[in-house]
C-alpha positions, 0 to 999 in steps of 0.5 A: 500500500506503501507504494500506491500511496506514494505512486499517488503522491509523487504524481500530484506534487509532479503535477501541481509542482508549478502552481504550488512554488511559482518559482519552479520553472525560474529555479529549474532553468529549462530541466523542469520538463524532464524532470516532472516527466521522470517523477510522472513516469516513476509515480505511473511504474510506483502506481501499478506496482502499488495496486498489483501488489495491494489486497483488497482490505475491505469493500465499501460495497459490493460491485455488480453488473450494474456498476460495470455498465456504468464504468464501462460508460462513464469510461467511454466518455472518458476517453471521448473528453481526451479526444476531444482536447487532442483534437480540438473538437466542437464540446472543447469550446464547451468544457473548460478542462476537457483533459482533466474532466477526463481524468475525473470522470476515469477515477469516479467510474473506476471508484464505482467498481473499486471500493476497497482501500487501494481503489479509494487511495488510488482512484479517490486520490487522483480524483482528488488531485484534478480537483485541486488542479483545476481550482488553482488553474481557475485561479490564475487564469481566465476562460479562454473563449474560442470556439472550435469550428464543428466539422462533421468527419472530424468529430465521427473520426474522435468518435471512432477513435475513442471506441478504438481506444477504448476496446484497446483498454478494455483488452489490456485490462482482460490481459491483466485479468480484469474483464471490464465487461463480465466477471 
């Protein structure tokens, strides 16, 4: 639990790092970027290892079917709002924080089928962070307020891909040993 715990942390400060201590960037002199690349990418191997290793301690309640088909949509949206920023679709003129409305609506739809302790620090404390995120981006900066031009065959091609993307995830839970979709 020890590395879950940390895996979460070490990804927050990474990520809150330059609204926290302002003078981050000025300090680094430019090795910023790699540097948070790095605690990102040790914070993900710290995460997985974490879970991997976690027993479930207890059930807040008792995941069904139900709940699945809930993560499973709440999921495909998910994916659909990183898509959306990637792209510049027509709903980025509409959320503010399509990157990290994603990660919220991840971590919620992951909470509803993971209620054990490890799901709560894992799930719950990245939840936790793109909360805390976007507060302080609010803070200092305003909304922006372009619109992006609709066109049609780029929003069917986010489309398509956010199912492409998503059945790829979905198979990678299956090798893991976690089947979105049944038992």
């Amino acid at each position: 639990m020890t590395l879950l715990i940390l895996g979460v942390l070490i990804w927050s400060l990474a990520h809150l790092a330059k609204r926290i201590f302002p003078g981050f960037r000025r300090a680094l002199k430019g090795a910023e970027r790699p540097m948070v690349a790095a605690l990102v990418l040790i914070s993900l191997v710290l995460m997985f290892v974490g879970w991997r290793a976690s027993d479930p301690v207890f059930y807040l309640w008792t995941p069904n079917a139900a709940l699945k088909g809930i993560n499973n949509l709440l999921m495909l949206f998910a994916v659909y709002l990183f898509a959306v920023s990637g792209m510049k679709l027509w709903l980025s003129g509409k959320i503010r924080h399509p990157q990290l409305t994603a990660v919220k609506t991840w971590a919620l739809a992951h909470l509803l089928v993971n209620p054990t302790l490890p799901g709560i620090i894992l799930f719950g404390g990245l939840l936790a962070w793109a909360v805390v995120e976007v507060i302080l981006i609010n803070k200092k900066s305003k909304p922006a307020k372009v619109m992006p031009e609709v066109k049609v065959g780029k929003e069917i091609g986010g489309i398509v891909g956010t199912v492409v993307l998503f059945g790829l995830i979905a198979m990678i839970h299956i090798w893991f040993g976690h089947n979105p979709f049944g038992a």
